[in-house]
ZATORSE-40911 format. One record per residue (C-alpha): residue number from 0; residue in one letter; x, y, z. Coordinates in steps of 0.5 Angstrom, whole numbers. Layout:
<recs>
REC  keza  mitor      x      y      z
REC   NUM      A      X      Y      Z
...
</recs>
This chain:
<recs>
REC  keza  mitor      x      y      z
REC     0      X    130   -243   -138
REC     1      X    134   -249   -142
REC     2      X    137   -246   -149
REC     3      X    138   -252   -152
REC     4      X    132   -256   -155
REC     5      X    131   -263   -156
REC     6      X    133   -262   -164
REC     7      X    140   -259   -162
REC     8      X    140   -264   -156
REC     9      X    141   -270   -160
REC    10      X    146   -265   -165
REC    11      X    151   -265   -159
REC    12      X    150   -273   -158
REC    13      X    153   -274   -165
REC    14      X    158   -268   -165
REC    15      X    161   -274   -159
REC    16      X    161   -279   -164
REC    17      X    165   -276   -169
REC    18      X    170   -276   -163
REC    19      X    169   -283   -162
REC    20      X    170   -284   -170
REC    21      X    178   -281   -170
REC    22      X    180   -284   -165
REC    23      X    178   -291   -168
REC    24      X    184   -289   -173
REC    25      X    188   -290   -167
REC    26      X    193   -297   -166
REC    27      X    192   -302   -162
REC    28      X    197   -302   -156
REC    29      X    201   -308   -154
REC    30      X    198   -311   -148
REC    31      X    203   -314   -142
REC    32      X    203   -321   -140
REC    33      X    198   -323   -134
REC    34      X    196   -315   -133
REC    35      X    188   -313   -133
REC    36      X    188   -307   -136
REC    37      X    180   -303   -133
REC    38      X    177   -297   -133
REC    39      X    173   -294   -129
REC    40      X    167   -288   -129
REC    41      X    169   -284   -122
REC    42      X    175   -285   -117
REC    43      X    172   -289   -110
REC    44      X    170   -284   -104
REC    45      X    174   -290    -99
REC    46      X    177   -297   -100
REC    47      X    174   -298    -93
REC    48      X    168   -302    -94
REC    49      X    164   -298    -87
REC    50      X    165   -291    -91
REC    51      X    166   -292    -97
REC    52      X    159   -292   -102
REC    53      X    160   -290   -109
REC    54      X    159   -295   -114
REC    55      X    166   -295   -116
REC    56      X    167   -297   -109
REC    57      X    163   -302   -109
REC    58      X    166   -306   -115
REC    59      X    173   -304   -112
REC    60      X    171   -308   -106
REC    61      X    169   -315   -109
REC    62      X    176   -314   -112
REC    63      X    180   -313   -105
REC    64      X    175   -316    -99
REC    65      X    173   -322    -98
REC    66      X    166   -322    -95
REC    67      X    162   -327    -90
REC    68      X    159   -330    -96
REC    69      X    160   -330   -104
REC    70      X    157   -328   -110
REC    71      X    157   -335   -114
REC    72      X    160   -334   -121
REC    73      X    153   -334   -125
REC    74      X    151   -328   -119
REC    75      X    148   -333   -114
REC    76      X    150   -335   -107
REC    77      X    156   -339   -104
REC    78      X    160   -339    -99
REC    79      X    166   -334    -98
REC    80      X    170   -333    -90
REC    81      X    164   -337    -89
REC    82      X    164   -345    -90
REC    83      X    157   -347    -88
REC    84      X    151   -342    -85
REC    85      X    144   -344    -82
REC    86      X    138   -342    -78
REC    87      X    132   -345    -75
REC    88      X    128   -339    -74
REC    89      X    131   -334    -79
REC    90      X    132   -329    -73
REC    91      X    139   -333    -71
REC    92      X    144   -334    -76
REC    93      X    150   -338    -74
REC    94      X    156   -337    -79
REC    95      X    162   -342    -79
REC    96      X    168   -340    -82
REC    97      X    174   -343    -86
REC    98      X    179   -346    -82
REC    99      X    186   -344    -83
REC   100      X    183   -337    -86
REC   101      X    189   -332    -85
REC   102      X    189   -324    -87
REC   103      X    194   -322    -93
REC   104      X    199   -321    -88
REC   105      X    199   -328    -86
REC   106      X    196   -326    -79
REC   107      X    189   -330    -76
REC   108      X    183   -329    -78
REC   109      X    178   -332    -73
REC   110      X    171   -330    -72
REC   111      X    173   -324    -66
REC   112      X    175   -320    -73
REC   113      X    168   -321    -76
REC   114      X    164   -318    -69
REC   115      X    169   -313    -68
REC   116      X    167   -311    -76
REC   117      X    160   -311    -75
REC   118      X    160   -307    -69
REC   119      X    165   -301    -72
REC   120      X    160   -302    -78
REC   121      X    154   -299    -72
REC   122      X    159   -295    -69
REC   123      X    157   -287    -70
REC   124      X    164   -285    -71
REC   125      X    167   -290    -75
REC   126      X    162   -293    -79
REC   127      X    157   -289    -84
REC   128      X    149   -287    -84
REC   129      X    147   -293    -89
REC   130      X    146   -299    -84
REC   131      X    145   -303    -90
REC   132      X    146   -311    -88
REC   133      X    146   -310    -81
REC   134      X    138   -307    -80
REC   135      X    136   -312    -76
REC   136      X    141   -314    -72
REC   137      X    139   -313    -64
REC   138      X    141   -307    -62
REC   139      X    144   -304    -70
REC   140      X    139   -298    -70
REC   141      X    140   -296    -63
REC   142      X    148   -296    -64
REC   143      X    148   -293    -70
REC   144      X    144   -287    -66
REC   145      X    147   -287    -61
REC   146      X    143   -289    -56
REC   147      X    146   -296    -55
REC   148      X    154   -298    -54
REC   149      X    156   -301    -60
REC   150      X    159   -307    -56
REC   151      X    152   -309    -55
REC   152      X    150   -311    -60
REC   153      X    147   -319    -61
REC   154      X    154   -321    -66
REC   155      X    158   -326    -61
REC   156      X    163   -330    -63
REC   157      X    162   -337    -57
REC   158      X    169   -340    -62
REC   159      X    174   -337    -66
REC   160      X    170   -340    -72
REC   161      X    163   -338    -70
REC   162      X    160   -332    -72
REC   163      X    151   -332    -68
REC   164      X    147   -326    -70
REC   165      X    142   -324    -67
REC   166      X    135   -320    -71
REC   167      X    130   -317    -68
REC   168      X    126   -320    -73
REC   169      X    126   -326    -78
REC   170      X    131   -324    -84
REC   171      X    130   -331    -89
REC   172      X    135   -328    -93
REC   173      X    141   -326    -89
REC   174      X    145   -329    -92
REC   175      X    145   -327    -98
REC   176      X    145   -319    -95
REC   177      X    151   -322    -93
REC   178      X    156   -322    -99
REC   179      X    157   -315    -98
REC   180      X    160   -315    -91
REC   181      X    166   -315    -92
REC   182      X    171   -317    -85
REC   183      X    177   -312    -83
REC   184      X    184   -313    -80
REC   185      X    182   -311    -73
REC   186      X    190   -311    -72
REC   187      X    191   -307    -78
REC   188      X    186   -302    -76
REC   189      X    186   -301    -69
REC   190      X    195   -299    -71
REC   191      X    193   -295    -76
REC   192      X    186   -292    -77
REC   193      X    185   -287    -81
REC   194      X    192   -290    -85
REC   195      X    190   -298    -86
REC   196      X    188   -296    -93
REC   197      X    194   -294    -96
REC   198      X    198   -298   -100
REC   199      X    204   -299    -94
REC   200      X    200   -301    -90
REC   201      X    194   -304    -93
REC   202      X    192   -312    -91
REC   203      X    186   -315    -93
REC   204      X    183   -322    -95
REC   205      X    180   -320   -102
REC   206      X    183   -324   -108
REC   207      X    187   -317   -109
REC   208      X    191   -313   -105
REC   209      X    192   -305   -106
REC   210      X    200   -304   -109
REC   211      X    198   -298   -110
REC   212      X    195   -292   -111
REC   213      X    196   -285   -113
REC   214      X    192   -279   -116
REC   215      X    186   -284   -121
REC   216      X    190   -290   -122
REC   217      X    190   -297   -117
REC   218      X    195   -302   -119
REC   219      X    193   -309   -115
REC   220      X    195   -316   -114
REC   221      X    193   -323   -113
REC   222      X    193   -324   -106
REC   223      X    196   -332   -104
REC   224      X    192   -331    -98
REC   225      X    186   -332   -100
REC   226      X    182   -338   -100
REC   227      X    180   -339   -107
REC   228      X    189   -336   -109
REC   229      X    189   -343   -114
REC   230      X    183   -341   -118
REC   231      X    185   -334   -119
REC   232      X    188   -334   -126
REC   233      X    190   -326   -126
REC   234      X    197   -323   -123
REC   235      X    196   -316   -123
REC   236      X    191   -311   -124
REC   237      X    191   -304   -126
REC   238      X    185   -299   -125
REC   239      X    184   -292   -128
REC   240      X    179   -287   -127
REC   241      X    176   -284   -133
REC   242      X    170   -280   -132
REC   243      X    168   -278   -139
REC   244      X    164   -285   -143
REC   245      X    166   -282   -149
REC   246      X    175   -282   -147
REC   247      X    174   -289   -144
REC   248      X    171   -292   -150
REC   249      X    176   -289   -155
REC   250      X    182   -291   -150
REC   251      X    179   -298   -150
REC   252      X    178   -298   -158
REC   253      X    185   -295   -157
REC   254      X    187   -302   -154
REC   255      X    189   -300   -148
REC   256      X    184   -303   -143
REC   257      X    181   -311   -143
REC   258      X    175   -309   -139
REC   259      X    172   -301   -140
REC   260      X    166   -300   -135
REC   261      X    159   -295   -137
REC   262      X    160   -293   -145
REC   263      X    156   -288   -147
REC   264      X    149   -290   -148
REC   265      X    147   -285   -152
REC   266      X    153   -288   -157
REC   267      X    151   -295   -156
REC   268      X    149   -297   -164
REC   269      X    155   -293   -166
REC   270      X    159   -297   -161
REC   271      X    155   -304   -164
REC   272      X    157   -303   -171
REC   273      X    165   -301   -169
REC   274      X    167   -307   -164
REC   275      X    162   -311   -165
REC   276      X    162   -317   -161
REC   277      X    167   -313   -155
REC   278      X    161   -309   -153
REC   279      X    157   -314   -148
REC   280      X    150   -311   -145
REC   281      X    148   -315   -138
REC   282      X    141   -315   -135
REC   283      X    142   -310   -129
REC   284      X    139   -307   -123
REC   285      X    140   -301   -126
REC   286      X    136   -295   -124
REC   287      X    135   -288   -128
REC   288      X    131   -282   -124
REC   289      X    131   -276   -122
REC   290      X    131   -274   -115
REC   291      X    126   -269   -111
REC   292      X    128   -263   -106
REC   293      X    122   -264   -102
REC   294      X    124   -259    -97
REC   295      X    124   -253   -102
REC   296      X    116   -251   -101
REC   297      X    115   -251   -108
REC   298      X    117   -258   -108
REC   299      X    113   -260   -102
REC   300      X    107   -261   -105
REC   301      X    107   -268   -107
REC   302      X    102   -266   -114
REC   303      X    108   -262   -116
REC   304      X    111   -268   -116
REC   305      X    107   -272   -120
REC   306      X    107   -267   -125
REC   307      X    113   -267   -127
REC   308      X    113   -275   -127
REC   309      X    107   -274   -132
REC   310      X    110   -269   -136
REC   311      X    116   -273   -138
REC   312      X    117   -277   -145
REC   313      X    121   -282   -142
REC   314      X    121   -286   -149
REC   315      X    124   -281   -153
REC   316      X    130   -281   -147
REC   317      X    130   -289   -148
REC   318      X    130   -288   -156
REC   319      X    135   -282   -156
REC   320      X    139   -284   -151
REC   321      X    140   -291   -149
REC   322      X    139   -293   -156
REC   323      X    132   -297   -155
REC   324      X    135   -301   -151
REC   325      X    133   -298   -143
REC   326      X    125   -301   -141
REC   327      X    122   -293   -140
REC   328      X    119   -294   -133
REC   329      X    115   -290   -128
REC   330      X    116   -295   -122
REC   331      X    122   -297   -119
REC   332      X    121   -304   -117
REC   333      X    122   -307   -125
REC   334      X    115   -310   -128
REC   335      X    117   -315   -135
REC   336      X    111   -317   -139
REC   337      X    104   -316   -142
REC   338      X    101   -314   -136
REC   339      X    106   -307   -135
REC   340      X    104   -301   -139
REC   341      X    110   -297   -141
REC   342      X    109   -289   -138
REC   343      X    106   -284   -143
REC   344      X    106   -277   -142
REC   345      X    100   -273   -140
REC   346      X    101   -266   -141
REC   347      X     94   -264   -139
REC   348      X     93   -267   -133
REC   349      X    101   -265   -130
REC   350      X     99   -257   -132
REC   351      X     92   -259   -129
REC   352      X     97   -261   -122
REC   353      X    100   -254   -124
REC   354      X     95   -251   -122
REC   355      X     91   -254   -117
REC   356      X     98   -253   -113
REC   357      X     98   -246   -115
REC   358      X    102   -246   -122
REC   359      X    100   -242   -127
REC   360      X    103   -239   -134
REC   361      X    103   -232   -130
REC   362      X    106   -235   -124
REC   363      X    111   -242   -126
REC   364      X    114   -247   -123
REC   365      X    121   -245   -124
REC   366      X    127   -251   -123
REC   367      X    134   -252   -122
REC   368      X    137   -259   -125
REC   369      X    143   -261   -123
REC   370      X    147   -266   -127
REC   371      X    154   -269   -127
REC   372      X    158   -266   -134
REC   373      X    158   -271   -141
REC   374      X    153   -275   -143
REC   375      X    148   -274   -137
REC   376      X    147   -266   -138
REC   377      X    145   -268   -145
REC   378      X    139   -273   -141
REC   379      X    138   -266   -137
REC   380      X    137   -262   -142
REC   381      X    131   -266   -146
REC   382      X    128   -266   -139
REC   383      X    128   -259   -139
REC   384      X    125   -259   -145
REC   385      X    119   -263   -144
REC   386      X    118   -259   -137
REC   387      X    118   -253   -141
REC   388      X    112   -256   -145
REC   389      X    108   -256   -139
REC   390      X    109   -249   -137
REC   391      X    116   -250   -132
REC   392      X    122   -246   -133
REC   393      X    128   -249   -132
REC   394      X    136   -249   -132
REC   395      X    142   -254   -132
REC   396      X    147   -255   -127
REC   397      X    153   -259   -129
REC   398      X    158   -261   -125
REC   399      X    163   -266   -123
REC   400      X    160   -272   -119
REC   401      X    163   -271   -112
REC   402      X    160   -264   -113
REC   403      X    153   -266   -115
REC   404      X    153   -273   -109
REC   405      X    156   -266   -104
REC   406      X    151   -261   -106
REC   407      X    145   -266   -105
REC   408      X    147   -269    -98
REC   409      X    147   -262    -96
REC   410      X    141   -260    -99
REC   411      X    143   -255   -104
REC   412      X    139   -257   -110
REC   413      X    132   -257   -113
REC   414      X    133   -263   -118
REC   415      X    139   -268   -119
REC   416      X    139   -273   -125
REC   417      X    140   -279   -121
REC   418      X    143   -286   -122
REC   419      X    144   -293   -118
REC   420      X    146   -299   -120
REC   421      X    146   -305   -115
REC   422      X    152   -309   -119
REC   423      X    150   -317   -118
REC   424      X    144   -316   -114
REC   425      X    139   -319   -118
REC   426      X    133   -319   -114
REC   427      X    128   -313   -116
REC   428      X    126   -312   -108
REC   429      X    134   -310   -108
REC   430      X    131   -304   -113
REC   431      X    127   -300   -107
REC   432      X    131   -301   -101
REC   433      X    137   -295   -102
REC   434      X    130   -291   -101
REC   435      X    128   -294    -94
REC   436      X    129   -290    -89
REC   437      X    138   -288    -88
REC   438      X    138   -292    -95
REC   439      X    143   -289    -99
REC   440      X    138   -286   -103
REC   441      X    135   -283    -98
REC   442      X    136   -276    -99
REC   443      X    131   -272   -102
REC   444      X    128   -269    -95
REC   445      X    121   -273    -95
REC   446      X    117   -274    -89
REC   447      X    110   -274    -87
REC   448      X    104   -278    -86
REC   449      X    106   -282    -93
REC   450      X    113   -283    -91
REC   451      X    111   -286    -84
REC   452      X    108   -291    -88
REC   453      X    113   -293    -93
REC   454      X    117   -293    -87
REC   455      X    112   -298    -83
REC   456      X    111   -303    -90
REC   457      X    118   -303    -91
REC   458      X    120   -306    -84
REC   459      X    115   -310    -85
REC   460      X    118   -313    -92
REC   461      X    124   -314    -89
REC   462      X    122   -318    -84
REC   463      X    118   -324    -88
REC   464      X    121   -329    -89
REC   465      X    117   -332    -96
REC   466      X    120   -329   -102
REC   467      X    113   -328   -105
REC   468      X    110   -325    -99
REC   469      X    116   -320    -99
REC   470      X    116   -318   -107
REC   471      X    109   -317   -105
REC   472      X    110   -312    -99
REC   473      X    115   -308   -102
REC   474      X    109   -307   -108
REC   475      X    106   -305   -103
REC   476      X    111   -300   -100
REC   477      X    112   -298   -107
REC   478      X    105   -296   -109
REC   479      X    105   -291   -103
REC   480      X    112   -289   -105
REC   481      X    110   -287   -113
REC   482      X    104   -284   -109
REC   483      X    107   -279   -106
REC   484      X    113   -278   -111
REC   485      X    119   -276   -107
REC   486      X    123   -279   -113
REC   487      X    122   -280   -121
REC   488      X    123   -286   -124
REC   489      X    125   -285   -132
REC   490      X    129   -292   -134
REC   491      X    131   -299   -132
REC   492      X    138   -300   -137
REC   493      X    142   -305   -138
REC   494      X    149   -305   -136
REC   495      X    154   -304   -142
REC   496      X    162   -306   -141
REC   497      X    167   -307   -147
REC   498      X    171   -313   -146
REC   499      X    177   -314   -151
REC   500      X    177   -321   -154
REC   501      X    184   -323   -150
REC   502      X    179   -323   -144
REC   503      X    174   -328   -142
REC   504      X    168   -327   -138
REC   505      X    162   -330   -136
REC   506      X    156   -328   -141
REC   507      X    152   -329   -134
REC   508      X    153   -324   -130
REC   509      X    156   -316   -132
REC   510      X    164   -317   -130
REC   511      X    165   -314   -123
REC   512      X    169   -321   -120
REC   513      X    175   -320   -123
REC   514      X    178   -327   -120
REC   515      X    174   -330   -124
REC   516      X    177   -328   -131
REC   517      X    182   -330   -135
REC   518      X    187   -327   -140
REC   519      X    188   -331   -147
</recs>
């Protein structure tokens, strides 16, 4: 059973903020000249866009790759390697290129890169589990289980600067699902390939090359080969790693970083009253919830499920730990407006659930959260509590967050405190799809009946071309999901960067396109 109760919960919060208000006595350290000082939550797991899928990866992509079409400064479409796209039946996507592209090394770069990318990406061997963007290509979903040979898929290249892709259903937002398919040098892997990330032999088409890389520190440059070199105004970038939000806030306060990503939300007031103005919140697809072990018989009853969903008090989290300024939710997909009804506790009718499935005060439910260490164990803990109120036993498991991502791919746990953050992808369709089938949040072990017709209404939103008939799809996948509860939703955050007053950003969107800031 957790020790801790919510009072003492909150104590272990404030006793973080009096860390917080020693280091504000510190000086500020002087800044180099046309050098972004970042800091970043957790180390990438690769910077090969196919293997790589942690977030820190993802923003690090943006810096480094160039993708087939570009987020526009205020987060919308534009265009990227690709200059023009178009379809007349949103099945068959012909892609023109820039002309004149070239990688950093200063070799071609033609549409033969793009089609030897996207077959690497289904490639059971050199790509990775999530097939993401390329889910209606012909032939994508045989490749990648290895029941079709990569080669065959339907992306062709008729000239050096056309890229056809060929769906197997209409996708009328395949471009957009494009700005994160990122083309690699095919000569520079196929030369080193488990080697081509590192520094000496890194090449790429990204605003930024890697200069270097060692333990939890990234030193990048601008790279004159990009398309776009003569907007970006910022030469050099450095990147460490900080996994505590406390330590990046004080060394931010310290000043020794322009852009300092995830302060601790728990500390938010606190941060708003000492800098002010240099504490940005952005609107996010931002995603707080609890994943569920479904495989574990205890956990395979979905009205166990819905009863831990209903014992929560998930507007005390918001209040106590993300300042009141997080949406407490029991949906996945955002809901705005009159119409939602904020989740309320119902400890009668999830100790009832309890029961049915065979839980009793003589026989409790007994749990094992895991958590990543800092301000997410303190979040764990105030679950536990309310779990306690409705008769189940729990405890806490903290631990590193490569621990935690590698405990739950191998199915060693019960609960994971989870939380995903679609960066610039503003639409809230995007919200459900890491959970769809080999998704990257598709890894709680739900199966059955109910998942066939998640899986069914999934595939059916994905191939609808209007976008109001495809939001309602995915409502409709989404009603069978929170049915069956193989994950929790607890919160919708916000997205909170510290941005030093010597760097400019956009007030749009979160500063993930460091091509796009300016140092004063």
């Amino acid at each position: 059973m957790a020790e801790l109760t919510r009072r003492q919960t909150l104590a272990t919060g404030l006793a973080g903020l009096t860390g917080l208000t020693v280091a504000a006595c510190s000086g500020r350290a002087d800044a180099p000249d046309n050098l972004l000082r970042v800091a970043i939550e957790t180390e990438p797991d690769s910077l090969d866009p196919l293997r790589g899928q942690f977030a820190s990866s993802a923003l690090l992509y943006k810096q480094l790759h160039a993708p087939l079409t570009e987020y526009a400064p205020s987060g919308g479409l534009a265009p990227g390697l690709a200059l023009t796209w178009r379809s007349e039946d949103a099945r068959t996507w012909r892609f023109t290129l820039r002309p004149d592209l070239m990688w950093s090394d200063g070799a071609p770069l033609t549409a033969d890169d793009v089609v030897w990318t996207a077959r690497r990406a289904v490639d059971p061997t050199t790509g990775f589990a999530d097939l993401g963007d390329f889910f209606a290509v012909i032939g994508a979903r045989e490749a990648l289980a290895g029941q079709r040979h990569p080669d065959t898929i339907a992306v062709s290249a008729p000239d050096p600067r056309t890229v056809v892709f060929e769906l197997d259903r209409p996708v009328g937002n395949f471009p957009v699902l494009m700005r994160e398919f990122y083309p690699l040098p095919r000569h520079q892997v196929e030369a080193y390939p488990d080697d081509w990330i590192r520094p000496e032999h890194w090449v790429s088409a990204g605003p930024y090359v890697l200069d270097r890389y060692e333990a939890l520190s990234l030193q990048l440059v601008k790279n004159p080969r990009f398309p776009a070199a003569d907007s970006v105004k910022i030469n050099a970038i450095s990147v460490d790693v900080i996994d505590t939000p406390s330590a990046r806030a004080r060394r931010f306060r310290a000043g020794d970083y322009d852009l300092a990503e995830r302060p601790p939300t728990d500390q938010i007031g606190f941060l708003r009253e000492t800098v002010g103005d240099q504490l940005h919140a952005y609107p996010a697809p931002i995603l707080t919830y609890l994943k569920l072990n479904c495989a574990q018989p205890y956990l395979s009853d979905p009205r166990v499920r819905r009863a831990l969903s209903l014992g929560l008090d998930r507007a005390f989290l918001n209040t106590h730990f993300f300042n009141d300024e997080a949406h407490a939710s029991d949906t996945v997909i955002p809901r705005q407006g009159d119409a939602y009804t904020p989740p309320r506790p119902d400890p009668a009718r999830a100790r009832a659930l309890l029961a049915e499935a065979g839980f009793t005060a003589q026989s409790p439910l007994r749990l094992t959260i895991r958590a990543t260490a800092g301000d997410r164990d303190r979040l764990a803990i105030a679950l536990l509590d309310d779990w306690s109120r409705i008769g189940v036993e729990g405890e806490l498991l903290a631990s590193y967050p490569l621990d935690l991502y590698q405990a739950v791919d191998a199915g060693d746990f019960d609960v994971a405190l989870a939380r995903f953050d679609r960066g610039l992808k503003s639409d809230p369709d995007f919200m459900l799809q890491p959970f769809s089938r080999n998704g990257f949040a598709d890894n709680t072990n739900w199966s059955g009946a109910a998942r066939e017709t998640f899986d069914a209404l999934m595939a059916d939103a994905y191939a609808m071309i209007d976008p109001e008939e495809r939001a309602a799809q995915f409502r409709r996948a989404e009603a069978v999901f929170l049915e069956a509860m193989p994950n929790i939703p607890l919160l919708h955050e916000r997205a909170y960067w510290l941005v030093s007053d010597r760097t400019r950003t956009s007030t749009e969107i979160q500063p993930q396109l460091w091509r796009d800031l300016e140092l004063r």
